[in-house]
C-alpha positions as CSV (number, residue, x, y, z in Angstrom):
1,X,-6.9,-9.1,6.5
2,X,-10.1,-11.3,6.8
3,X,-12.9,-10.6,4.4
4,X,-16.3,-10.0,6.0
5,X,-19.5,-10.3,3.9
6,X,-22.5,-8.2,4.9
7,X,-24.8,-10.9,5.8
8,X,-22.1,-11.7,8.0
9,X,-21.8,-8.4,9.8
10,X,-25.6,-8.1,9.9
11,X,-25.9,-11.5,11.8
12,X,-22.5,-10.7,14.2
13,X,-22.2,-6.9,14.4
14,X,-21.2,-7.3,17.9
15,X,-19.3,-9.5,17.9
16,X,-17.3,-8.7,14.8
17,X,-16.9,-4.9,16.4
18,X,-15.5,-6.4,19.8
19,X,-12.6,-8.6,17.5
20,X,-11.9,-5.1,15.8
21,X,-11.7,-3.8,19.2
22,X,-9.1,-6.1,20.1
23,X,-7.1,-5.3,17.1
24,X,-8.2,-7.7,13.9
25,X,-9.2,-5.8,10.7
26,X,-11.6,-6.6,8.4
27,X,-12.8,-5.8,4.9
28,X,-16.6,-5.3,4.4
29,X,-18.0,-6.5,1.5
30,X,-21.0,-6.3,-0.8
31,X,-22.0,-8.5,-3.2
32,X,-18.2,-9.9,-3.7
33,X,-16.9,-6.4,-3.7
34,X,-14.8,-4.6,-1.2
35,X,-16.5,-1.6,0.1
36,X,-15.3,-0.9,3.5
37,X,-12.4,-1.3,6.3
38,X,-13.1,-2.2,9.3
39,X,-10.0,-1.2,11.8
40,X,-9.7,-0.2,15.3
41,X,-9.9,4.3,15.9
42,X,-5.6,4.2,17.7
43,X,-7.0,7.0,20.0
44,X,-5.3,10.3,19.5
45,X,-2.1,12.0,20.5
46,X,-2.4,14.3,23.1
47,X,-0.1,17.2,22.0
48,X,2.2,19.2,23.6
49,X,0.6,22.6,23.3
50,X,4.5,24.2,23.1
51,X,5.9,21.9,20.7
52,X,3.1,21.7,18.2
53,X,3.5,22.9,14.7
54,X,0.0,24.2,14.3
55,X,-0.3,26.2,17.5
56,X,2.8,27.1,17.3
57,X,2.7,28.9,13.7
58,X,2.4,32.1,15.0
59,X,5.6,32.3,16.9
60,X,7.6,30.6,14.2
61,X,5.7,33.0,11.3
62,X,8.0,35.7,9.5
63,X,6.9,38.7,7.6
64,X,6.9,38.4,3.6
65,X,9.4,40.7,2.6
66,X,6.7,41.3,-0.5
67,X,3.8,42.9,2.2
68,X,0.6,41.0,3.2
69,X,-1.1,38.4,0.6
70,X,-4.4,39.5,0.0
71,X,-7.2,36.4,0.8
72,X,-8.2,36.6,-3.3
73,X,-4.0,35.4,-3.8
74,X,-4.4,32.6,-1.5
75,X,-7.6,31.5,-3.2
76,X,-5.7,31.6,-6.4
77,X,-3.1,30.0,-5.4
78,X,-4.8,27.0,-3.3
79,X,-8.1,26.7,-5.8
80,X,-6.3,27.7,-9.5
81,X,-7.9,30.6,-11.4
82,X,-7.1,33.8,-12.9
């Protein structure tokens, strides 16, 4: 991966962004330090609505046996706590 300063972006922005476009990546620096990657957005996946595990959930969702979990338990158990 080629480094790219930021006095070299400034000067070629477009140009840099149109090789990124075409696949190169790049790292952006600062004042000799890395501070950002440059790489080309893969567009998304279109998703099969009936085969994806998100919208899907609610078919595939089984009672507890223990009863509903209350929103405070979830909070507990995602964020810590008492």
């Amino acid at each position: 991966m080629k480094t790219v300063t930021l006095l070299e972006f400034r000067k070629n922005a477009q140009g840099i962004l149109r090789r990124v476009g075409r696949g190169e990546r790049f790292v952006l620096s600062s004042r000799g330090r890395p501070a950002a990657r440059l790489e080309p957005i893969t567009a998304a996946r279109v998703s099969d609505p009936t085969t994806d595990p998100f919208l899907t959930i609610g078919r595939r969702a089984v009672p507890s046996p223990k009863g509903k979990t209350r929103h405070a338990d979830i909070d507990r158990i995602l964020y810590g706590g008492d």
